[in-house]
Each structure stands twice: as C-alpha cells, then as structure tokens.
Legacy VTK file of the C-alpha trace (Angstrom):
# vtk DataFile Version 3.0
C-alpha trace
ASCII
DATASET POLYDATA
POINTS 442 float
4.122 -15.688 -24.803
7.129 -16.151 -22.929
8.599 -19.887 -21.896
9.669 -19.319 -18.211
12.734 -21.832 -17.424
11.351 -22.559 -14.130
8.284 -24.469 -12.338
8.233 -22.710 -8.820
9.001 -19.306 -7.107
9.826 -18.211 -3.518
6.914 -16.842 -1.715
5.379 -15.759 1.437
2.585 -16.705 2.972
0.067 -18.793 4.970
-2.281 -21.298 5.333
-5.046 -20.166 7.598
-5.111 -16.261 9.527
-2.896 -15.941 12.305
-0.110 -14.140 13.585
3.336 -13.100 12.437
4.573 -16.609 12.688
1.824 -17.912 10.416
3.775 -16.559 7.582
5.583 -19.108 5.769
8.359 -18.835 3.239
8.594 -21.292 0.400
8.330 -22.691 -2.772
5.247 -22.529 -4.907
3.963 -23.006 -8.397
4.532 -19.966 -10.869
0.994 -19.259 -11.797
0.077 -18.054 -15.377
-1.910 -15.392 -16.154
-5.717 -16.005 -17.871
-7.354 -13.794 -19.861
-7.410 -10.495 -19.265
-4.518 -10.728 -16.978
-0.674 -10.281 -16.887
2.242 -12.450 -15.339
4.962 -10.066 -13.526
8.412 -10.501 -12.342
8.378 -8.678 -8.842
11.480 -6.337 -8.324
10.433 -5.169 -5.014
6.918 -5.363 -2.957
6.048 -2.863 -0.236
4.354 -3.817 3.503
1.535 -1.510 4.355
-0.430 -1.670 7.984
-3.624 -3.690 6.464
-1.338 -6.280 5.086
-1.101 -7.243 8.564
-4.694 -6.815 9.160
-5.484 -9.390 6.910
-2.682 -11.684 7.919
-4.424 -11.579 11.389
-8.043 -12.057 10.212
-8.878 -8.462 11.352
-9.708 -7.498 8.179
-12.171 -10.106 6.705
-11.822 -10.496 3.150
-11.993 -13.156 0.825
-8.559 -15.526 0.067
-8.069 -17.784 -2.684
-9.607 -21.496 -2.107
-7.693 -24.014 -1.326
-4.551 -22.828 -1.625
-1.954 -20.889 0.260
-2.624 -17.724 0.697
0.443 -15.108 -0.479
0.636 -12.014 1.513
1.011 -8.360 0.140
-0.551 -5.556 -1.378
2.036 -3.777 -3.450
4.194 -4.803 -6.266
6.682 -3.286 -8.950
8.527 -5.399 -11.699
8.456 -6.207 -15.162
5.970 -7.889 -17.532
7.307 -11.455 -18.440
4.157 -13.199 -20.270
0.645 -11.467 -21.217
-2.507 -13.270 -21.393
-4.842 -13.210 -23.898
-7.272 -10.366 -24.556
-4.723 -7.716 -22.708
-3.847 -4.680 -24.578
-1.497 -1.916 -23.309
1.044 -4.185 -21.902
3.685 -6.259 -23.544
6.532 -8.354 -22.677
9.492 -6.588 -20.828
7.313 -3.301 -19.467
8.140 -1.348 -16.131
5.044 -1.739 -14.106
3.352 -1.496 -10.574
-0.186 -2.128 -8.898
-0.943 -1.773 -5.189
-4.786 -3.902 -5.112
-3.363 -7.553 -4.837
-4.140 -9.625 -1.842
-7.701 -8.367 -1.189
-11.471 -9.858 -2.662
-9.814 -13.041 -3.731
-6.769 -11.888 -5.334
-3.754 -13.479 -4.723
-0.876 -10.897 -3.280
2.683 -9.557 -3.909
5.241 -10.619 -1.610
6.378 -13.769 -4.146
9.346 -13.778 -7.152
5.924 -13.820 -9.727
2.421 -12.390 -9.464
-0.029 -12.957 -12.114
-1.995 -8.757 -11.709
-5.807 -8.418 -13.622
-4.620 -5.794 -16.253
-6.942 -3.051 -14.957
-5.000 -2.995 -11.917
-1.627 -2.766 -13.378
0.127 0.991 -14.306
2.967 1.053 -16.352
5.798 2.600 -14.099
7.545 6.304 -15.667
10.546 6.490 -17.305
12.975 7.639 -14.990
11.363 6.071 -11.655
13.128 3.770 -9.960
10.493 0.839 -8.711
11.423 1.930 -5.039
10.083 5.133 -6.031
7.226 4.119 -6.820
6.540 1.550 -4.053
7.726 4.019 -1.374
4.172 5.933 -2.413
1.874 3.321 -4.300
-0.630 3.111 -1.214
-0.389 5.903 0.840
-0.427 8.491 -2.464
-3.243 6.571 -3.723
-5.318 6.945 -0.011
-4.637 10.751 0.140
-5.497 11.161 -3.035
-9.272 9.534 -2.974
-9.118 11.578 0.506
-8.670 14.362 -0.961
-9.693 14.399 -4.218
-12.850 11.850 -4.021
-13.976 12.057 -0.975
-13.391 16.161 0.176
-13.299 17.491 -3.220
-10.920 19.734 -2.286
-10.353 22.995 -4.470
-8.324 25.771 -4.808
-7.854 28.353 -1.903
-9.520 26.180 0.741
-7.855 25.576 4.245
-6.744 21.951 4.928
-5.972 20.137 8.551
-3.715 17.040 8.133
-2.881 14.878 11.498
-0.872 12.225 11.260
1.118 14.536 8.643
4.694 12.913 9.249
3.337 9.289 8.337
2.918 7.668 4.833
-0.911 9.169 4.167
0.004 12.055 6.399
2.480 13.399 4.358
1.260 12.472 1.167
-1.620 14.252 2.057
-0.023 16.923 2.769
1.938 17.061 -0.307
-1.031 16.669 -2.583
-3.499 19.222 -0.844
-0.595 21.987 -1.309
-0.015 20.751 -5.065
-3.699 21.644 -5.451
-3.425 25.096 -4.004
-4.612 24.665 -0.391
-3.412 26.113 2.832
-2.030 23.042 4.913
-2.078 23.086 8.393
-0.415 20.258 9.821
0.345 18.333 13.166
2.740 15.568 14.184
5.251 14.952 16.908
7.699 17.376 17.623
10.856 15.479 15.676
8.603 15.081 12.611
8.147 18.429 12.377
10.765 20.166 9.843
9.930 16.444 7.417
6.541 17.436 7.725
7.449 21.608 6.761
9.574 20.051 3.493
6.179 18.290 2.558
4.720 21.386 2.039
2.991 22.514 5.421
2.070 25.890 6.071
1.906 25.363 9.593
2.927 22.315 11.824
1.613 22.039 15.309
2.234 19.562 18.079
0.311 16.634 18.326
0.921 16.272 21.671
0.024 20.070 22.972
-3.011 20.216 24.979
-3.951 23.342 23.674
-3.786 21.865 19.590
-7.479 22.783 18.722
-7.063 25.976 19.959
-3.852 26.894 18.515
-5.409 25.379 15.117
-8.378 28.146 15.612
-6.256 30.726 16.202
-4.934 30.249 13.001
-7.389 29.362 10.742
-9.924 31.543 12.896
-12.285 31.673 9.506
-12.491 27.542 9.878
-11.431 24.110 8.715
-12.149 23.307 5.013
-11.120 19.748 5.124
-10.303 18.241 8.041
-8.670 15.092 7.976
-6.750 13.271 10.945
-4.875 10.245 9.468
-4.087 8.956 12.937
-7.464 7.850 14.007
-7.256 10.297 17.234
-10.820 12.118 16.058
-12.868 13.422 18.696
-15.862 14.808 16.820
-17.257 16.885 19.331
-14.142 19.301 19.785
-13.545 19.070 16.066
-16.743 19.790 14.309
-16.630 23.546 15.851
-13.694 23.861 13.953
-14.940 23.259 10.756
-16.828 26.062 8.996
-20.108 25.159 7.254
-19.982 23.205 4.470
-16.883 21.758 5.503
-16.017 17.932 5.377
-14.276 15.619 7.832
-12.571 12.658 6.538
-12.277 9.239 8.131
-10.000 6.590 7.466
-8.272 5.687 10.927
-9.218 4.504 14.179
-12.181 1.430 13.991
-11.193 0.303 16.881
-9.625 3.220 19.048
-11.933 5.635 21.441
-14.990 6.261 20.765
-17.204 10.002 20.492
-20.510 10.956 21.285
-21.777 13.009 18.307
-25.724 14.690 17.440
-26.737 15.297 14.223
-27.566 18.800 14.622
-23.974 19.169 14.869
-23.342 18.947 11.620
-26.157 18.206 9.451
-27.838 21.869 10.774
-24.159 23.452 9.245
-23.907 21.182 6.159
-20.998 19.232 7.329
-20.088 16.179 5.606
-18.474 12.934 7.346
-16.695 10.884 4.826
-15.185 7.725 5.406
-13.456 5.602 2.869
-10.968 2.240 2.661
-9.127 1.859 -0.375
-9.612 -1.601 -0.203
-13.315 -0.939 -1.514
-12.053 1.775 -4.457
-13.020 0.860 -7.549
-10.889 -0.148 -10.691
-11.488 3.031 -12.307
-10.880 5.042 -9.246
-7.739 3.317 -8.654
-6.518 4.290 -11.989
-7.487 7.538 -11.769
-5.168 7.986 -8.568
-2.349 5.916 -10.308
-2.498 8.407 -13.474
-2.023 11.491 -10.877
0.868 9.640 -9.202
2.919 8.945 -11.960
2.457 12.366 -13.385
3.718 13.654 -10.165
6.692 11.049 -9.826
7.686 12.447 -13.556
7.850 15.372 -12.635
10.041 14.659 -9.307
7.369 16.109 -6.921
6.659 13.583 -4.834
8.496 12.655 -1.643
8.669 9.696 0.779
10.756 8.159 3.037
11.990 4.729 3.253
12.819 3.124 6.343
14.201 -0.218 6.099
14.712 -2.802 2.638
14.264 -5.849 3.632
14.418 -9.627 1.720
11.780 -11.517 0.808
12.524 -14.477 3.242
12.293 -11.649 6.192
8.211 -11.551 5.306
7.341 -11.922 8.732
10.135 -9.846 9.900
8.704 -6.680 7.832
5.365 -7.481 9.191
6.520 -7.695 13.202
8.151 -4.058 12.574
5.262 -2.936 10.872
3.207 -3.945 13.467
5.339 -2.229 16.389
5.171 1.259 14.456
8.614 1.687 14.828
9.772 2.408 11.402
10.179 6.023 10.375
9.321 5.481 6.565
8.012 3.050 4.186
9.095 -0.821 4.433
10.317 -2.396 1.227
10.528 -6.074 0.783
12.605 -7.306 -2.769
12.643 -11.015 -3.908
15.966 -12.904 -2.413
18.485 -14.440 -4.630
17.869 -17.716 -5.116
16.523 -18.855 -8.791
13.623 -21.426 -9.116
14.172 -25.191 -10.337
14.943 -25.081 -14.022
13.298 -27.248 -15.936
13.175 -28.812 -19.122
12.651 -25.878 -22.449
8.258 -26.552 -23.002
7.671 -27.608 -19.680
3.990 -26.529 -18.013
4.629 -23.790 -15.157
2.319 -24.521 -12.362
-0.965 -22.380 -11.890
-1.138 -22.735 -7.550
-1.383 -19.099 -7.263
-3.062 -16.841 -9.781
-5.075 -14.356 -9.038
-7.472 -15.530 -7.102
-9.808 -19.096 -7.406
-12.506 -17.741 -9.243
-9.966 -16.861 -11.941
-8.418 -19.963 -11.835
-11.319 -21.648 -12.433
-12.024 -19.388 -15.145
-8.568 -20.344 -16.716
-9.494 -23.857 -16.207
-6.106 -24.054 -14.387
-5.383 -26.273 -11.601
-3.559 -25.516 -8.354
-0.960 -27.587 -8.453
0.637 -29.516 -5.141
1.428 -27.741 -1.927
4.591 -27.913 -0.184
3.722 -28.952 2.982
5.230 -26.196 5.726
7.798 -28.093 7.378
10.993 -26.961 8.434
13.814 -27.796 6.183
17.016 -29.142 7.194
19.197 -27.384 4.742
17.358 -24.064 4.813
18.185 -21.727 7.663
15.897 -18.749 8.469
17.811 -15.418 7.620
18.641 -13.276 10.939
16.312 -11.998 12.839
13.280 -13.484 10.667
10.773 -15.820 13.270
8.719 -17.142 9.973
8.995 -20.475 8.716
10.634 -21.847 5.625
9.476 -24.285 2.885
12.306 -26.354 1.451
12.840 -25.862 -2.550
12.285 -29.015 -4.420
16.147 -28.985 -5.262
18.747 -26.605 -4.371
18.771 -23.833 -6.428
21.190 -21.950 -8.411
21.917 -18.103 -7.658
20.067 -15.369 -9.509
20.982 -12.406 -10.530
20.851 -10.092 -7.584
18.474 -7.402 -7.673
19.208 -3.896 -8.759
20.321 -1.402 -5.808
17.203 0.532 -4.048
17.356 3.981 -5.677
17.498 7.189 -3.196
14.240 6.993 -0.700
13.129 10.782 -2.129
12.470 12.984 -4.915
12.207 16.132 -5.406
10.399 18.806 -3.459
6.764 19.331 -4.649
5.253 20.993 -6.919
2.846 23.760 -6.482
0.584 23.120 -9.281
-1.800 20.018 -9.667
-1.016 18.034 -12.222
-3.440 17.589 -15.141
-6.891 18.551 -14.124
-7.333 17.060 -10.595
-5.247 17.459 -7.102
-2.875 14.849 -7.132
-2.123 11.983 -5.019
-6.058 1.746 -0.197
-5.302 -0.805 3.543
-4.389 1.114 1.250
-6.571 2.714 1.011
-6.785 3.779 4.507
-7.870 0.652 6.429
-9.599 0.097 9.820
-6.954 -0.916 12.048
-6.612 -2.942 15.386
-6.155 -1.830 18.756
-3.717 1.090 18.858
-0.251 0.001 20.112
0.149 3.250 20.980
-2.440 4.838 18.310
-3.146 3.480 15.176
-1.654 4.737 12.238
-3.951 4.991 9.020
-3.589 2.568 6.369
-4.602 1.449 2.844
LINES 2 444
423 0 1 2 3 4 5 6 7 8 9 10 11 12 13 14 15 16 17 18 19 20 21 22 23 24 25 26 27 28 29 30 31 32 33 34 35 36 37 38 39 40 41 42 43 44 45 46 47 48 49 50 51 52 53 54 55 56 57 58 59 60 61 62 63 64 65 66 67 68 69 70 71 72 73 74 75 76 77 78 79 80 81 82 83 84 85 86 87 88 89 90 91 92 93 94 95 96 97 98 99 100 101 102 103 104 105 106 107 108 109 110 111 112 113 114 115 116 117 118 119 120 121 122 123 124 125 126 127 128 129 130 131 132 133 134 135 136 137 138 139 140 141 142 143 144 145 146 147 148 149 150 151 152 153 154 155 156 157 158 159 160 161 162 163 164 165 166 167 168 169 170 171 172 173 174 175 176 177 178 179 180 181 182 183 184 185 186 187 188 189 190 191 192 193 194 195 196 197 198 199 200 201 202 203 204 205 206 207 208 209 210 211 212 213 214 215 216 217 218 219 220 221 222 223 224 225 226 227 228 229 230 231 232 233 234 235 236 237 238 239 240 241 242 243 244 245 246 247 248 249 250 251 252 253 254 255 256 257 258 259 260 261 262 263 264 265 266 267 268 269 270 271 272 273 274 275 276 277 278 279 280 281 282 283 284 285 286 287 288 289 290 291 292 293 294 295 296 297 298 299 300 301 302 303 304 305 306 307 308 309 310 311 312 313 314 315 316 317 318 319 320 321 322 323 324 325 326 327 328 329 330 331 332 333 334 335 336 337 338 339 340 341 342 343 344 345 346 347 348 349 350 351 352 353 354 355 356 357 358 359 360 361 362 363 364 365 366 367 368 369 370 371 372 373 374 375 376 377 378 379 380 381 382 383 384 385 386 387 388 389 390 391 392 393 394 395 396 397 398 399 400 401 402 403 404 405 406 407 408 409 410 411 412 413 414 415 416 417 418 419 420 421 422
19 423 424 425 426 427 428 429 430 431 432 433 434 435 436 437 438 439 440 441
C-alpha cells in the first residue's frame, strides 16, 4: 500500500443534474480503493457526448448517494495504491478504463479515481495515454458494433455514416482491419480523413441522390449497415440491405422518426440491432479493450484530437462538446496544483470511491463537502463559465504533466488482430435533440 502525502484532490463535478454551469471545480477527499478495486493517478481524462447526457439528466443513471457527483467516463494514469484481493495490477502500472461515471460509479475528470479492477486495462508499452484516450470509447463502440452486434466477417460489404466522427471512423478502421469492403459517407471536407481510415468509397452525406449512389455501388447489397449519425430512415434503407443483412443502431433517440412493417425485414431475415455501451458487460468491455491495445501496439489505429484542455476548464470541454464543433477527440489532463500535504500516516478521505454501494461495502465514510461557493482567491481559468471550490489551503505546484503525444498513429492494418475484428455513451449513447444532428456516442 502506498501512503499518499495528501488529503484532497481537484475535481469536477456537481451536485444535482443540470446544465454546463452545474459543473463545479474543487477540492474533494482522495477516496481509497476497497476490495477488489484500484486507486489511480489520472494523467489525462477524455469528454465523450453522453458525459454530457448525464450531466443534464438525459441519460438516467444511477450517481453515488450523498455525495458530489464527479463527471467523466474515461481515464488514463498510473496505479498508486491496490486494494485487497486485486491481482494483475501493482503499484506504478500504465493503465486506462473508459466505464466510470455510469450505474453508481464515481467518474474520471478528478487528480484520483479509485476504478473496480475488471474495468481497468493495463495501457501498451509504447502508447502514450493520449493515445489511448483519443480511442478508449469510440474504438470500444465500433467494436461491439461490429464485432458483437453485426458479426461481421470476412468479404462482407460494410456502410459507415457518420465515418469522419470518433465511432465513424473507428468503425471504419476496424471493419477494413477485418477484411470488409467499407463504403463510407461524411461531409465533403471529411472526406480524404475518412479515405486514410481505410474507406473504399466515401460519398456525400449531403447528396440527395446518397442511397442511390450507395446501390450503384454495392448493387449486390448492404452487409452491415450502420449510420453512426442517427440520420436512419428505415424505409429507404432496408432495400438496401440484402437478406440476411443487419442494421445497427446506436444514434438518434430523439431525432426523426420512421414508419417501418415487419414484413420488411423479418420476411428477408434482416436483423435490427441496437446497443449502448453503457449497458456492455465487464467481460465484453474487456474483450474490446484486449483488441484495442493489440491494435495501438501495433500502430494501426488512428484518431484525431481536437483540443487539450485543463481540468479546471470541465465545463468548458463539455459546452464545446455540446456545440459539435470540435473536429477530433477532447482531452481534459489534471491542472497543476498539488493537494494539501499532510502529516506522513494521515487517513486520506473516502468522499468519492466508486460508487456508494462500494463505499458502504468498504465501510468508508464520505467525508465533508466543500460547500460550492465562489472563492475569493481562486479565479476561473479563461473562457471556463463553471464554478470553483476553494482548496482548504493554498497549494504548492505539482509537477506539470507530461506533453500530449502526436494525436495519430499509424495507418491501419489490414489484418484483424488475434481472432476477432478489432475495435460505450460510449458505447454509443441515445442523445438529445440534434443541434444540428446528433452525433453517436458511448
């Protein structure tokens, strides 16, 4: 076990579902990890679209009782205490996870997060943990897509939509690394990003004539079709798709609806599969993890990152999330600013582990609550509308974190790694209101 010289962390988060400003950052207890769990020093956390949807209370799932709830999904660091009964993991590993802040679970976006060990990965040598969080959630959605949910083999034709965002083109990616034919569509400046993926064929998502430029070319029918954007209309799409074929959903709860018959598709053996990876299970989680990291050792995975931001711009990365603008993945890395030291024994404070019924478990308590009140010494960082705690005491400087490595790797692969098509929101997630149209999720 490992004596942390500190009582309390920065973190985001909030007190009751609400919107972008209900994100607080502040200072709360370092929680320690029970049985069967693992404490983690974050290095950077990513922002995916249903870490919003939960912020908001669109997405009802259990928080932690009576407690603050921290935001996040996604997490990369480095072991820094082990609880008992854990095997696999020790004291100073690489490692990532991408299932916190759902079903009870505490989430990410703090300096510490105490992870169940079933839901921590250890992180490749050689990947940087931007790497790795530039992909964690949208590899692990295409992958149950694909893999789970179409079983998609070798030969068959695949349609991606939505191929230039995070699923999209991990998706893409993923069905060519397991030997399909991709065809692809996106808007018209996405389109060479989406070709390096690995498409066989883009198309323009805005062309009227799409469906029947997608015929012309796969004339034989659709295989797979999956459109990441939440744009489905059923009835033109189903014709498409040659018997036996499957249509994935994962996008567009709340967008326009279809009017669909079953003879459509149950007379042609047409299967409609929707999926969140919020509801994956542990083992299908890891299963997904395993394929990612053999693809990120073997450089062929790629992603794009659009914008690193700190950990006191929480609600910052959540506003831009929320207006789609951002091109690429949004990072978020713990600021600079070191806890409270405290005296060598000291207890560490157990306000946020993972998740009340664990604490309770743990028999640990959850410590006091900084009340969110605006401090007089603490200014918000630019451009950040989210409130700030005030640290017990001022604190002393950290080191600072290690530079974000380059947003890519290499080009992919054409073989699937090990013996399934490689590649949770997140899982894809079911999103709001498009603002324009949604874009899939966890």
């Amino acid at each position: 076990m490992t004596t942390l010289n500190a009582e309390h962390m920065r973190a985001a988060y909030i007190r009751e579902t609400g919107p972008v400003d209900s994100i607080v950052v502040g200072d709360l207890p370092i929680p320690r990890p029970g049985p069967g769990s693992v404490l983690v020093h974050n290095s950077v956390m990513a922002v995916n679209h249903v870490d919003t949807f939960i912020r908001a209370g669109a997405y009802a799932t259990p928080l932690p009782a009576g407690v603050p709830f921290v935001v996040g999904r996604d997490l990369a660091g480095t072991v820094v205490e082990v609880g008992s009964g854990v095997t696999g993991f020790a004291v100073g590993d690489a490692v990532w996870c991408n299932s916190m802040g759902h079903d009870g679970r505490q989430g990410s976006f703090s300096d510490y997060s105490v992870v169940p060990a079933d839901r921590l990965y250890p992180l490749p040598a050689g990947v940087t943990p931007e790497t790795v969080m530039s992909v964690a959630h949208t590899g692990a959605t295409a992958y149950l897509g694909l893999v789970r949910e179409a079983g998609l083999r070798i030969g068959e034709t695949v349609f991606i939509g939505g191929a230039a965002g995070g699923v999209g083109s991990a998706a893409v990616q993923l069905a060519r690394a397991a030997g399909a034919r991709v065809l692809a569509s996106c808007a018209p400046h996405d389109a060479e990003w989406v070709r390096s993926c690995g498409a066989d064929e883009v198309f323009d998502r805005t062309d009227p004539a799409l469906l029947e430029r997608v015929y012309a070319s796969a004339s034989s029918g659709i295989d797979v079709w999956w459109d990441t954007t939440g744009r489905l209309d059923l009835t033109a799409v189903l014709p498409l798709v040659r018997r036996g074929g499957r249509v994935v959903v994962t996008a567009g709860a709340t967008g326009p609806g279809f009017t669909l018959t079953p003879a459509s598709f149950y007379t042609r053996d047409i299967q409609l599969r929707g999926f969140a990876l919020s509801n994956a299970s542990v083992a299908n989680l890891a299963e997904a993890a395993a394929s990612l990291n053999a693809l990120l050792t073997r450089g062929g995975f790629k992603s794009r990152v659009a914008k690193v931001l700190s950990l006191e711009e929480a609600a910052s990365a959540h506003r831009l999330m929320e207006s789609h603008a951002a091109p690429g993945k949004l990072l978020v890395k713990p600021g600079t600013a070191r806890p409270k030291p405290h005296a060598p024994g000291a207890g560490v404070g157990a306000g946020v582990g993972a998740g009340a019924a664990g604490a309770a478990a743990r028999g640990a308590s959850s410590g006091a609550v900084p009340a969110a009140r605006p401090a007089p010494h603490a200014k918000p960082h630019a451009g950040s509308a989210q409130r700030t705690d005030p640290a017990p005491k001022p604190a002393a400087p950290k080191p600072a974190a290690p530079k974000p490595a380059a947003h890519q790797s290499a080009a992919p692969q054409s073989a699937a790694p090990q013996s399934a098509p490689t590649a949770s929101p997140n899982p894809a997630e079911p999103k709001p209101a498009p603002k324009p149209a949604p874009k899939p999720a966890p």
